[in-house]
Backbone bond lengths (Angstrom), bond angles and torsions (degrees), N, CA, C in turn:
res aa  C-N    CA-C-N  psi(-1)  N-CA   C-N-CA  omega(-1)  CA-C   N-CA-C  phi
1 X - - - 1.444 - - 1.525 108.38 -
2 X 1.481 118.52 147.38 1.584 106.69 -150.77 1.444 75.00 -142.06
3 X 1.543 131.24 175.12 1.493 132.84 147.47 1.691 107.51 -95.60
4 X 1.631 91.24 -0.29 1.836 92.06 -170.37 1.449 103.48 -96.71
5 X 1.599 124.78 147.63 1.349 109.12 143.42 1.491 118.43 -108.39
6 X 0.970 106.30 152.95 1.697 108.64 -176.96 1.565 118.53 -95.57
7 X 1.198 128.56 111.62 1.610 150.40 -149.86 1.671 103.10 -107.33
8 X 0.854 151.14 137.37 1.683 134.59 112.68 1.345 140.03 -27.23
9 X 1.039 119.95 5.16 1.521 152.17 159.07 1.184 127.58 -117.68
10 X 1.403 115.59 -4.97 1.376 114.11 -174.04 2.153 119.33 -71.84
11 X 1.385 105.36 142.19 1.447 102.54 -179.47 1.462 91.06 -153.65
12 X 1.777 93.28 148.65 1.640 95.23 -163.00 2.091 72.38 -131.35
13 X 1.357 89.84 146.37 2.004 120.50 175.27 1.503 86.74 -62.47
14 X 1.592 94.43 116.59 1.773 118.07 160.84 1.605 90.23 -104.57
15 X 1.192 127.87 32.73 1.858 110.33 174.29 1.709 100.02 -172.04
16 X 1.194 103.39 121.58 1.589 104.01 171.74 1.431 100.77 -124.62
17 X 1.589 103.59 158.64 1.637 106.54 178.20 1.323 86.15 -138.62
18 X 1.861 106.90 160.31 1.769 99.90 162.40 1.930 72.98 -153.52
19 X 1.366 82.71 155.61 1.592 95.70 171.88 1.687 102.85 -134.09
20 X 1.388 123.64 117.84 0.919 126.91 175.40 1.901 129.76 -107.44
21 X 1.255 144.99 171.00 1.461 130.32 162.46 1.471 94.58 -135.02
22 X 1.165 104.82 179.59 1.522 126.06 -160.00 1.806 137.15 98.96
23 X 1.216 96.76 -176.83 1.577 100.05 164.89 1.359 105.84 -78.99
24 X 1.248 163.14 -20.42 1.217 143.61 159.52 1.244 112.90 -134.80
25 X 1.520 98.86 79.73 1.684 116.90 -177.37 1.193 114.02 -85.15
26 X 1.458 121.99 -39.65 1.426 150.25 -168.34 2.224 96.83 -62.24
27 X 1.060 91.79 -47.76 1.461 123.03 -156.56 1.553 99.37 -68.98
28 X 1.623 110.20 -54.49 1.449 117.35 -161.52 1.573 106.30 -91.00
29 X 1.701 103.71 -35.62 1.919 97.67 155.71 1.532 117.04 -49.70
30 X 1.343 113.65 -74.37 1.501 100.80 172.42 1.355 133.46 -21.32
31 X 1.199 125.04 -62.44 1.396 134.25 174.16 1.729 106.20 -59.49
32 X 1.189 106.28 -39.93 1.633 84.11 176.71 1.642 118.77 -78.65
33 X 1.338 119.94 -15.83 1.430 143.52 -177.10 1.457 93.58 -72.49
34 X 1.153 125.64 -50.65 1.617 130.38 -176.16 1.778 101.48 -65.76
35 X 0.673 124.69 -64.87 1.731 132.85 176.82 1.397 102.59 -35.69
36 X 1.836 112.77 -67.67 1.525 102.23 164.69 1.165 140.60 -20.56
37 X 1.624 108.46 -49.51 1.341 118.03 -135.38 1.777 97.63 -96.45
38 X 1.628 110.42 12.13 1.638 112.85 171.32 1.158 102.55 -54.36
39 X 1.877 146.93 16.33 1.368 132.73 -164.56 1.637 87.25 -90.37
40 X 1.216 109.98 -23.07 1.645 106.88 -168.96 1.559 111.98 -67.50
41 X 1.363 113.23 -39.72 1.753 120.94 -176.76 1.480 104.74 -82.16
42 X 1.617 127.96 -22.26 1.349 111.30 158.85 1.086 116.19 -69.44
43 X 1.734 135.39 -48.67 1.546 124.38 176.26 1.363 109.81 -57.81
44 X 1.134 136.88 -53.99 1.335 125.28 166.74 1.702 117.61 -38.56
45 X 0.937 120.01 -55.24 1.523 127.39 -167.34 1.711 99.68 -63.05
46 X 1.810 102.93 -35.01 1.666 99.14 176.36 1.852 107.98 -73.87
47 X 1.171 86.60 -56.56 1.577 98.95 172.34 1.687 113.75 -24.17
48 X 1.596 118.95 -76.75 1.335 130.34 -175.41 1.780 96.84 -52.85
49 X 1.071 112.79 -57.13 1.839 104.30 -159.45 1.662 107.96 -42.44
50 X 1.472 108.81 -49.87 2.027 121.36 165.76 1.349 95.11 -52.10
51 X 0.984 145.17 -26.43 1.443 120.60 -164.48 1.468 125.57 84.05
52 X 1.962 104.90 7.22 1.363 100.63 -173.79 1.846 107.50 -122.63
53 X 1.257 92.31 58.39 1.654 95.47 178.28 1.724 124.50 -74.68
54 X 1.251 107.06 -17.58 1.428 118.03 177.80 1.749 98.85 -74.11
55 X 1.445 121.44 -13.13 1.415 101.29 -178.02 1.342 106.95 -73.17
56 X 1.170 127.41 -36.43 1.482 127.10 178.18 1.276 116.05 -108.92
57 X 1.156 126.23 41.18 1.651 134.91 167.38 2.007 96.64 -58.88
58 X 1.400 96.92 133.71 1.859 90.34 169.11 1.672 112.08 41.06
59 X 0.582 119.27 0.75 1.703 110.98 157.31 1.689 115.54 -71.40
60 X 1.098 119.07 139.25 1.258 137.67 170.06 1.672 112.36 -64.01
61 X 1.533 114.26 91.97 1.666 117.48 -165.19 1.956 94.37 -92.36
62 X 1.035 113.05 -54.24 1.467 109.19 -178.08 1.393 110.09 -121.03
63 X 1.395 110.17 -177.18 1.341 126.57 -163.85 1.679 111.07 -132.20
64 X 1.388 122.82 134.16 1.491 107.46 161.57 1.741 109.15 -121.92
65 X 1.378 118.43 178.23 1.145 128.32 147.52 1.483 121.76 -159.76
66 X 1.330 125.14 137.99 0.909 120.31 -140.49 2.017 94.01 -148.20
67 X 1.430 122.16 152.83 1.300 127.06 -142.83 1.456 110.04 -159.20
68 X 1.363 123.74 136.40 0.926 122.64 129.33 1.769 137.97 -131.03
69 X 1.310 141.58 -105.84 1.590 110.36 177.39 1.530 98.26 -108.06
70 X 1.303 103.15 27.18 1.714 94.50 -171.22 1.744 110.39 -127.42
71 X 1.213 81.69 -53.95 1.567 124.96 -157.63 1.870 113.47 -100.65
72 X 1.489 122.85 140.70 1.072 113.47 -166.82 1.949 95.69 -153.59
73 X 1.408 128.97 133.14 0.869 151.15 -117.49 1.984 114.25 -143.96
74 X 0.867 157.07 5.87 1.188 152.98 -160.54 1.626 123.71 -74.85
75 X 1.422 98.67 127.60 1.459 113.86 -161.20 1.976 99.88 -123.39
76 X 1.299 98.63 160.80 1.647 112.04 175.75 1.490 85.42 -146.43
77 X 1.803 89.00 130.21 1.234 101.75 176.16 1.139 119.04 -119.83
78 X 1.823 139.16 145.18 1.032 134.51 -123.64 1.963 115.80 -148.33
79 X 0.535 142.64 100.51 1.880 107.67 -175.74 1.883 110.01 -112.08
80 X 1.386 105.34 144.18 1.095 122.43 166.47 1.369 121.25 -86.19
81 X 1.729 114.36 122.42 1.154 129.91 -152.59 1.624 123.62 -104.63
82 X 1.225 123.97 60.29 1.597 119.73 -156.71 1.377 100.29 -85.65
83 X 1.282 106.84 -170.60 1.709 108.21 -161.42 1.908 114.25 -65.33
84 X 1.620 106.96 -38.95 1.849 107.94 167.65 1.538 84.53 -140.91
85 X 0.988 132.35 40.02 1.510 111.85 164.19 1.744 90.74 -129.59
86 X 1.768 126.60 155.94 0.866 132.21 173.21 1.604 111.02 -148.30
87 X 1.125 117.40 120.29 1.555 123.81 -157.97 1.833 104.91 -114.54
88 X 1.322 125.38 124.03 1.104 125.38 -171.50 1.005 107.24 -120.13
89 X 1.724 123.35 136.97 1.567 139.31 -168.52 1.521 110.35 -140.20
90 X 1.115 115.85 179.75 1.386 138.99 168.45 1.121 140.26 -142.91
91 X 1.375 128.79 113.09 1.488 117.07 -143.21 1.452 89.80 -114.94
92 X 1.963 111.49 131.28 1.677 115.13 -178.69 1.850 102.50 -58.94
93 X 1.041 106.93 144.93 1.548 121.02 171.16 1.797 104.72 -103.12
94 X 1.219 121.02 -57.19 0.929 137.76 178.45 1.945 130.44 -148.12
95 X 1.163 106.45 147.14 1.353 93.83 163.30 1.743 104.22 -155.96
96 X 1.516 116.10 147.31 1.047 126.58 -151.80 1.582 118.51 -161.30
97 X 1.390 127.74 166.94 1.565 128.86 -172.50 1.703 94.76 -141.63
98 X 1.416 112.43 127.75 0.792 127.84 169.89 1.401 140.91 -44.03
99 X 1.607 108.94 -26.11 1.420 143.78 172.61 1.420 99.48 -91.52
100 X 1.377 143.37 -47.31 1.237 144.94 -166.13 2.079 105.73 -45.02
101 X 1.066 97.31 128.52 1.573 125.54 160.99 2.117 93.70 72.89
102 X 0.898 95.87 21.62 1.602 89.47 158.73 1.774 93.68 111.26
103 X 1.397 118.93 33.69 1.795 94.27 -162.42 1.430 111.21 94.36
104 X 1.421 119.56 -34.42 1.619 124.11 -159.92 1.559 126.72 -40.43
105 X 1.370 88.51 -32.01 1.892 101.78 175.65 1.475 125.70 -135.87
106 X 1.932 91.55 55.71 1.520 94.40 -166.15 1.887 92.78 -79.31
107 X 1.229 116.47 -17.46 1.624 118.73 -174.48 1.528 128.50 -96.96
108 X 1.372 94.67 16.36 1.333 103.07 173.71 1.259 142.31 -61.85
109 X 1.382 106.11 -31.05 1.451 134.42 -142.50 2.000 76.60 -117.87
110 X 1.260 131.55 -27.80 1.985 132.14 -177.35 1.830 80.98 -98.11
111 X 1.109 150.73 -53.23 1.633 142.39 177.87 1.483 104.81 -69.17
112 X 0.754 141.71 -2.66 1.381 136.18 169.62 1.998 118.56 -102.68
113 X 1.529 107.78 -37.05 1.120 115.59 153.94 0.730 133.06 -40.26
114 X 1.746 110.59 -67.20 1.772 131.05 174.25 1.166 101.68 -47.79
115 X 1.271 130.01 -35.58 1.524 124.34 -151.13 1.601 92.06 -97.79
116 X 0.669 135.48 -34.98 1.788 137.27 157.72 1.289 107.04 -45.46
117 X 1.102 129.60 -64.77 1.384 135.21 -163.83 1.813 98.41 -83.66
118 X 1.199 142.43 -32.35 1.305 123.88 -171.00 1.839 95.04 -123.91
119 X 1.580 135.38 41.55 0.668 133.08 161.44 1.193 119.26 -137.31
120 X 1.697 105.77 -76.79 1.727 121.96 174.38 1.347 88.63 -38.53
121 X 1.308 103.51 -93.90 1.861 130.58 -147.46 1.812 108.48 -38.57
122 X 1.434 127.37 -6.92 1.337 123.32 160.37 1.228 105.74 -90.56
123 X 1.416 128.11 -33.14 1.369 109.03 162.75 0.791 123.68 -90.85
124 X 1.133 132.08 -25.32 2.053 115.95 170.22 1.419 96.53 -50.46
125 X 1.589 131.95 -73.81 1.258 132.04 -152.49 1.866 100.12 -60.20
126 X 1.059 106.14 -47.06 1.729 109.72 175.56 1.883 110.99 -50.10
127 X 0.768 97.71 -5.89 1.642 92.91 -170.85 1.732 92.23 -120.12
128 X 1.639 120.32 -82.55 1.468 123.69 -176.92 1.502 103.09 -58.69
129 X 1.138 138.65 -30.69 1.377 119.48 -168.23 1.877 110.16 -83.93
130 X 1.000 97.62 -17.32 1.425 102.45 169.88 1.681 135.09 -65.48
131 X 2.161 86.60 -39.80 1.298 113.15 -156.84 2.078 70.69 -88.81
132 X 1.196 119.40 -60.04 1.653 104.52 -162.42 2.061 102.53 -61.24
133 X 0.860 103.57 -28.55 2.004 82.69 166.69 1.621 104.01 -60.11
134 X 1.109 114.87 -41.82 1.680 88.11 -160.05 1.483 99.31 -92.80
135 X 1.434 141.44 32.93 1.357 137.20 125.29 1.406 129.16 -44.76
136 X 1.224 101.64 129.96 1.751 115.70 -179.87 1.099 95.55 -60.00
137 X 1.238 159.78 151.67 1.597 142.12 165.41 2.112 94.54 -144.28
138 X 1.422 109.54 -2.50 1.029 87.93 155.81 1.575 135.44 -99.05
């Protein structure tokens, strides 16, 4: 019994953003970034049913970043794969202030995107999207 079903069309978010304001902006992005980030326990959950969960043990499956007017946040999220136990984390990539070092790294957080989207994400999908077509999925 899965909460997932498995499609020929199916694609699960390797990238979440939330932009928040307030006194606990930092706080309430996170938590919604965490909610997102169930894309990891469906690839896993697809992953384990094939029998090939060790391919993505601790590998970095998605990405977040997360904001508010100051402050800027980026996480890769990850899960550890033991034989029936499966433990899910997030490892900091970066964290940063927009004002910090003169302006210096107001583009970090738009170069780090791009670089997700015209780097990672052909190889993640080039590698797992290949390996999830040739799943039996019936």
């Amino acid at each position: 019994m899965s909460y997932f079903m498995a499609t020929y069309y199916m694609y699960f978010p390797f990238l979440t953003c939330e932009v928040e304001c307030g006194t606990s902006a930092l706080d309430v992005a996170d938590r919604q970034n965490a909610h997102s980030m169930t894309a990891v326990r469906a690839i896993v959950e697809l992953f384990r049913v094939v029998k090939r969960q060790k391919e993505i043990d601790r590998a970095i499956l998605v990405f977040s970043i997360f904001r508010d007017h100051r402050t800027v946040r980026i996480y890769g999220h990850y899960a550890v794969i033991e034989t029936t136990n499966t433990k899910y984390y997030r490892h900091p990539v970066h964290t940063f202030g927009f004002t910090a070092l003169d302006g210096k790294e107001k583009w970090t957080a738009y170069n780090f995107t791009k670089n997700v989207y015209d780097i990672w994400m052909p190889m993640h999908f080039g590698g797992f999207a290949r390996r999830l077509m040739t799943f039996p999925l019936t």
